[in-house]
N, C-alpha and C positions, 0 to 999 in steps of 0.2 A: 605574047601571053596576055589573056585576058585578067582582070581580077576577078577573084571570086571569094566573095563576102556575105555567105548567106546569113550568117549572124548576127553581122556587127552593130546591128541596131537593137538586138535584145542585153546585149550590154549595159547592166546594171547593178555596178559596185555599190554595197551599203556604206552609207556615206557614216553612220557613230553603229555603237552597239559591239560587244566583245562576238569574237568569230568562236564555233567550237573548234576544238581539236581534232580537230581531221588530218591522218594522216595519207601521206602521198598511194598508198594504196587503196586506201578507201576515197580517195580522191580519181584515183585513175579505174574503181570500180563505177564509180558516180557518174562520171563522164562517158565510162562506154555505154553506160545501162542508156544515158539521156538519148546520145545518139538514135543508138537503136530502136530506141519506142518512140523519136523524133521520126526516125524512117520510116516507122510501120504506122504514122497516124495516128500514136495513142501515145502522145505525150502523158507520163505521172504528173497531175498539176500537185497533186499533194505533197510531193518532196522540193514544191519551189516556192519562193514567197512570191506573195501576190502580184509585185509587179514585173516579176520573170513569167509567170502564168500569164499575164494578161500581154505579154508582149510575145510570148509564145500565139495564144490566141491570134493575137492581130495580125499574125504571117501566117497565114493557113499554107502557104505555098512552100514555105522551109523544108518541110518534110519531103516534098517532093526532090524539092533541089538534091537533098542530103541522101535521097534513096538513089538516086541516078549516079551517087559516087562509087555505090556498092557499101559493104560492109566497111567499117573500118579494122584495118586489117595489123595495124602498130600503133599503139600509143607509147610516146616516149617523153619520159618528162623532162620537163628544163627547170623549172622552181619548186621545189620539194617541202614550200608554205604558203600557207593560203595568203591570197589567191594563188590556186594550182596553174602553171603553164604546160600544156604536153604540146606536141608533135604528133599529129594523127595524120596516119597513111592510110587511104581508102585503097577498096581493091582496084579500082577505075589509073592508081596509080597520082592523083593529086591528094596533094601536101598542104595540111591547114594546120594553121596555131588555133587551141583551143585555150583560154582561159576559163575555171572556174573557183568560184566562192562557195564559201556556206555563214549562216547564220551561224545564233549561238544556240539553235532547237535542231540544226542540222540541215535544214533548208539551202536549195540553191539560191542564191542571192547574189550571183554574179555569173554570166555566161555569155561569152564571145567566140568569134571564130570568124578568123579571115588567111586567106590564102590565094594561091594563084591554080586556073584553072590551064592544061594545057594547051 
């Protein structure tokens, strides 16, 4: 098995600053949305802090990776406080850990993903 880590370099934990209150649903809404307009090319820069956007930006190729999984088809979570951890199953059938953050304006402010390709 190869590794497959199309994320791990947009990982970006807010190092001070109080988080809001996001709960594990609106965390596991957060994270399918990003995926998906991650896939389709049309990442929202507006719901990330500037230096998730700008590292978003500097992987143009992310999106392609993340389309060729197919949809993600399970998110299951494992940390139910931010930082959120899920379990995402794409329909291609590989398995990645997603972590994400938010600010305290609601902002993604932390976003990782690594797993193994089969």
């Amino acid at each position: 098995m190869k590794t497959f880590a199309v994320l791990a370099f947009i990982a970006t934990l807010a190092a001070a600053g109080p988080a809001l209150a996001v709960s594990p649903q609106q965390a596991e809404a957060a994270l399918s949305g990003i995926i998906a307009d991650l896939q389709a090319g049309n990442p929202d820069f507006s719901k990330m802090t500037p230096p998730i956007a700008d590292a978003v930006r500097a992987s143009p190729n992310t999106g392609q990776q993340l389309a060729a999984l197919g949809p993600a088809r399970a998110l299951v979570p494992v940390s139910k406080t931010d930082p959120f951890t899920f379990i995402v199953t794409f329909e291609s059938g590989v398995v990645m850990n997603w972590t994400i953050s938010f600010d305290a304006a609601g902002r993604i402010n932390g976003l990782d993903a690594v797993g193994k390709a089969p």
